[in-house]
C-alpha positions in Angstrom: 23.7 -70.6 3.6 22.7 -66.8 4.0 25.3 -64.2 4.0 24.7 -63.8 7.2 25.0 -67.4 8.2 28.6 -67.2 5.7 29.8 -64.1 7.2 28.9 -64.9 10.9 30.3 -67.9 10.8 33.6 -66.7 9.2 34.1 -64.2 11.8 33.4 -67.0 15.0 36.1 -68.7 13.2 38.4 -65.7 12.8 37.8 -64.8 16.3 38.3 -68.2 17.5 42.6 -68.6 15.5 43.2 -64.9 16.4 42.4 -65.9 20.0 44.8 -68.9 20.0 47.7 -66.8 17.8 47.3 -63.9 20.7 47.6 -66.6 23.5 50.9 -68.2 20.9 52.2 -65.0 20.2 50.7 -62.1 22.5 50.6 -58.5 21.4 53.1 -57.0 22.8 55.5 -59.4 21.2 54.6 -59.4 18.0 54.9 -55.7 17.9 58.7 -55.8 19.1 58.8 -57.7 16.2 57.7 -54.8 14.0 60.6 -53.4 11.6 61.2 -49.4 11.6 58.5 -47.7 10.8 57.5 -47.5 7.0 55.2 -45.3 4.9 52.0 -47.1 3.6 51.2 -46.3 0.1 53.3 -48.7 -1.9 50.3 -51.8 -3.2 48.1 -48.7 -3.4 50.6 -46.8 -5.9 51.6 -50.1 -8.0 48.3 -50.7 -8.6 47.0 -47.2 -9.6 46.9 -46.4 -13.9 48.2 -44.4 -14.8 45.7 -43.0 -17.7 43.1 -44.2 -20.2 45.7 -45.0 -22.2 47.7 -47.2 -20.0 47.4 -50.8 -19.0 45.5 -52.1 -16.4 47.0 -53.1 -13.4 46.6 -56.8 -12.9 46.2 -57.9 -8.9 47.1 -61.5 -9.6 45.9 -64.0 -6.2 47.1 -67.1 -4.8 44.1 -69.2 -4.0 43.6 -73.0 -3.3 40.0 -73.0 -2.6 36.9 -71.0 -2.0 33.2 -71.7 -0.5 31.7 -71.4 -3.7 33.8 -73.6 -5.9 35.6 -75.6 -3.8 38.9 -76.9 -3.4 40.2 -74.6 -6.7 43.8 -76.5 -6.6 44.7 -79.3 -3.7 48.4 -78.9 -5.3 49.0 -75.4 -5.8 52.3 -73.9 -4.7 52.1 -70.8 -3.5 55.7 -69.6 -4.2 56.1 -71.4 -7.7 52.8 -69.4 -8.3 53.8 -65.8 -7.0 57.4 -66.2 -9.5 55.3 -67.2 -12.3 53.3 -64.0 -11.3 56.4 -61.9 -11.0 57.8 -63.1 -14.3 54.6 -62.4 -16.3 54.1 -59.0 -15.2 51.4 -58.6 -12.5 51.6 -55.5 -10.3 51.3 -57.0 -7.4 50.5 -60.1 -5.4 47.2 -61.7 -3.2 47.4 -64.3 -0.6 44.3 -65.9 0.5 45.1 -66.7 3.9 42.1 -67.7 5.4 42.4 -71.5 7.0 39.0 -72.5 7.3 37.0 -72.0 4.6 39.8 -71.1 1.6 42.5 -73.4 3.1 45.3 -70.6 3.4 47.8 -70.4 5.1 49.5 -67.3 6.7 52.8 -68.6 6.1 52.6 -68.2 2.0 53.1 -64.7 3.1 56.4 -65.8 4.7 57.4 -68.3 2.2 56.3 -65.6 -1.1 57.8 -62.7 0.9 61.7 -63.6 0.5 61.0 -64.4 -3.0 59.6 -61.7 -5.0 59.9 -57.8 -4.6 56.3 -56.9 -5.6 54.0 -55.8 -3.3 51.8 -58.4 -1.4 48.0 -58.0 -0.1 47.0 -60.5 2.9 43.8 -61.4 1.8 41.7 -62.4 5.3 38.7 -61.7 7.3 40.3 -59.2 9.4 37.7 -58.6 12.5 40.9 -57.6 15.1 43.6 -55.2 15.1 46.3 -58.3 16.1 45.9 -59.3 12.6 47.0 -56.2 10.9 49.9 -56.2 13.4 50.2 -60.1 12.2 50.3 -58.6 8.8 53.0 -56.1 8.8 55.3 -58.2 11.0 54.8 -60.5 8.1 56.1 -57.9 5.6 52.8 -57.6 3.6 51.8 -54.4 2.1 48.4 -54.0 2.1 45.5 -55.8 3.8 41.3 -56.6 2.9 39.1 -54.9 4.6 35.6 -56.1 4.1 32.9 -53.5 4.4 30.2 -56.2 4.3 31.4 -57.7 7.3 32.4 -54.7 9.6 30.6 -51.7 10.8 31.6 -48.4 9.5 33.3 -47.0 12.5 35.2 -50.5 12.8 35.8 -50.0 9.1 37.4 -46.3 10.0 39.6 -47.6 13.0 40.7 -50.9 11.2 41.4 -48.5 8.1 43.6 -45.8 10.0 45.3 -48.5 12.4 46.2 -50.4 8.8 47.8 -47.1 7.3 49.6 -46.2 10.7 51.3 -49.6 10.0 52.3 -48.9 6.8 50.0 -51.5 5.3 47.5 -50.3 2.5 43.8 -50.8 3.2 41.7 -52.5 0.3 38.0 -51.9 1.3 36.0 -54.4 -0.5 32.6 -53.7 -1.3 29.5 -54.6 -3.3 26.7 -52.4 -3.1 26.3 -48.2 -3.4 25.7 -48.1 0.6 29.2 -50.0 1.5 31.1 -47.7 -1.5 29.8 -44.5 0.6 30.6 -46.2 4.0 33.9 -47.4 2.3 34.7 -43.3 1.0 33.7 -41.8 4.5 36.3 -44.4 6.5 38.9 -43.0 4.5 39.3 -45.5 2.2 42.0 -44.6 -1.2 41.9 -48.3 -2.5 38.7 -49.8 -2.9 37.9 -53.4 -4.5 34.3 -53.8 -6.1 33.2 -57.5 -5.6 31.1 -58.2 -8.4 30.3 -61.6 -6.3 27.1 -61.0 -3.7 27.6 -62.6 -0.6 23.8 -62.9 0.2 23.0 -64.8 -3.2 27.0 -66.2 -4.2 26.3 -65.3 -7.5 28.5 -62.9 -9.7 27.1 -59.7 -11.9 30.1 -59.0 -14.1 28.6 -55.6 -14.8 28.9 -54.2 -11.5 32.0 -52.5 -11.6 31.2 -50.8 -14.5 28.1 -49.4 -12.6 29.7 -48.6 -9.4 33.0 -47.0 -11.0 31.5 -43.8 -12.0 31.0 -43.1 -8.5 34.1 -43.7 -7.1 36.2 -39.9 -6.8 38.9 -39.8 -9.1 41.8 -40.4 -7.0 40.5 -43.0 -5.1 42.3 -45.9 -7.2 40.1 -49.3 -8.0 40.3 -52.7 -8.5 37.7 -55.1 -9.9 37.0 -58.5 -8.4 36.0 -62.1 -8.9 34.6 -63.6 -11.7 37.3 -62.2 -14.4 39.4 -65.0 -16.4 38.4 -63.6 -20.5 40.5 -61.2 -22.5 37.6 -59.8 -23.6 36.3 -58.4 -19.9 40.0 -57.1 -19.4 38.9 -55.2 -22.8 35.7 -53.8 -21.5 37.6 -52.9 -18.3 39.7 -50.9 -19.5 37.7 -48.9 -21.5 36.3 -47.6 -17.8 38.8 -45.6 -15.2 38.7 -49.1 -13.4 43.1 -49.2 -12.0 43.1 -52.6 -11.8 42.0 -56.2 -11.7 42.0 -59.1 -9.5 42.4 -62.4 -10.4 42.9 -65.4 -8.9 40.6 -68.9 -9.8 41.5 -68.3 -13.5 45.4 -69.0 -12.4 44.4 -71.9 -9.8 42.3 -74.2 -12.7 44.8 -73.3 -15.3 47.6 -76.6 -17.2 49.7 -72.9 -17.8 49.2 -70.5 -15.7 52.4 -68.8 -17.0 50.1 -69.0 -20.9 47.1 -67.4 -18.8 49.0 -64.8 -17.3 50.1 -64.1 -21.0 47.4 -64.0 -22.5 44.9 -61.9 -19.9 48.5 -59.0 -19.9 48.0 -58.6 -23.7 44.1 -58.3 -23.2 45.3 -55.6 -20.2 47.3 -54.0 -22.4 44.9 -53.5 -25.1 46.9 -55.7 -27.6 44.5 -57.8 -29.8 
């Protein structure tokens, strides 16, 4: 399957549940639902370093599956997995949500919600405004924003609609040409994929590549592909924030030992 094929047919499907949850639940209602207004900021700020000389933040993601290995963990437990999170230090929280082809759900946002104070990203294939609306009324903090799946001026609305809702933008993005689109929507939190959609493989050097052009108070996070000590090591040797990980947790006996072990790495300890 081509990216295109991959991306195309994730977006029929998005567009196809977002059209049932708006005839369930239309607009209008779910935004009566909305809270009082909040400032957006707070994933972005727990996830920025704070120096050189300071830890990286770890992004650590709830995942059951994915199109590339499969079903990662049939019995995983998504609220278990965010306290074992919260307990060994991550920064902050990501739910996969995404039904069809990562079997999420969008309730582990309201089941890990109650549960755990840090901040939470919805991880989803947003391609409608309803679902950052879905999103905050949910209580997340920051939503994906995927640059190789949306056009840059639907990457600067979905971007300023996100931060008018007081949920933090992270613009995903693989390649020099979606950084610069990325930058010039306005992004502040940015996500290098080191996975390439068109190919599904992984270049674990591409962050490192990428970094130096990111401006320095734009904060990043590196993605997919990270599970050893020793590429939290290199990391943080870079001005990379953060890191995101996720299918090292899923496949893991201990994820709580995992966890452990990838926060010294973070931390610089030996």
């Amino acid at each position: 399957m081509t990216a295109a094929d991959f991306l195309g047919r994730i977006a029929g499907d998005r567009n196809r549940r977002v059209a049932e949850m708006k005839l369930a639940t239309p607009p209008h209602v779910l935004r009566a639902r909305l809270g009082a207004g909040r400032a957006n900021g707070r994933l972005e700020r727990a996830l920025r370093r704070g120096g050189a000389s300071q830890p990286l933040k770890l992004l650590c993601e709830i995942k059951r599956a994915s199109p590339s290995k499969g079903v990662l963990n049939e019995a995983l437990d998504p609220v278990a997995l965010a306290r074992t999170y919260a307990a060994g230090g991550a920064a902050a929280i990501s739910l996969v949500t995404e039904p069809d082809h990562f079997r999420g759900e969008l309730a582990w946002m309201d089941q890990v919600r109650p549960v755990v104070s840090l901040p939470l990203l919805l991880k989803d294939f947003v391609i409608d405004s309803y679902q950052l609306l879905d999103a905050a009324v949910r209580g997340a903090d920051g939503v994906l924003l995927l640059a190789a799946l949306l056009s840059e001026t639907e990457l600067q609305r979905l971007v300023g609609e996100a931060k008018r809702l007081g949920l933090d933008p992270l613009v995903e993005v693989h390649t020099v040409e979606e950084l610069h689109a990325g930058l010039r929507a306005g992004a502040t939190l940015v996500g290098i994929n080191h996975r390439n959609l068109h190919t599904f493989e992984l270049d674990m050097t591409l962050a490192e590549r990428l970094l130096p052009l990111v401006p320095s108070m734009v904060t990043t996070v590196a993605e997919s592909g990270l599970s050893k000590p020793e590429e939290l090591a290199r990391l943080k040797a870079t001005r990379c924030d953060a890191v995101l990980m996720g299918e090292v947790f899923a496949t893991s006996h201990d994820p709580a030992a995992t966890l452990a072990a990838l926060a010294a790495a973070a931390r610089g300890a030996s």
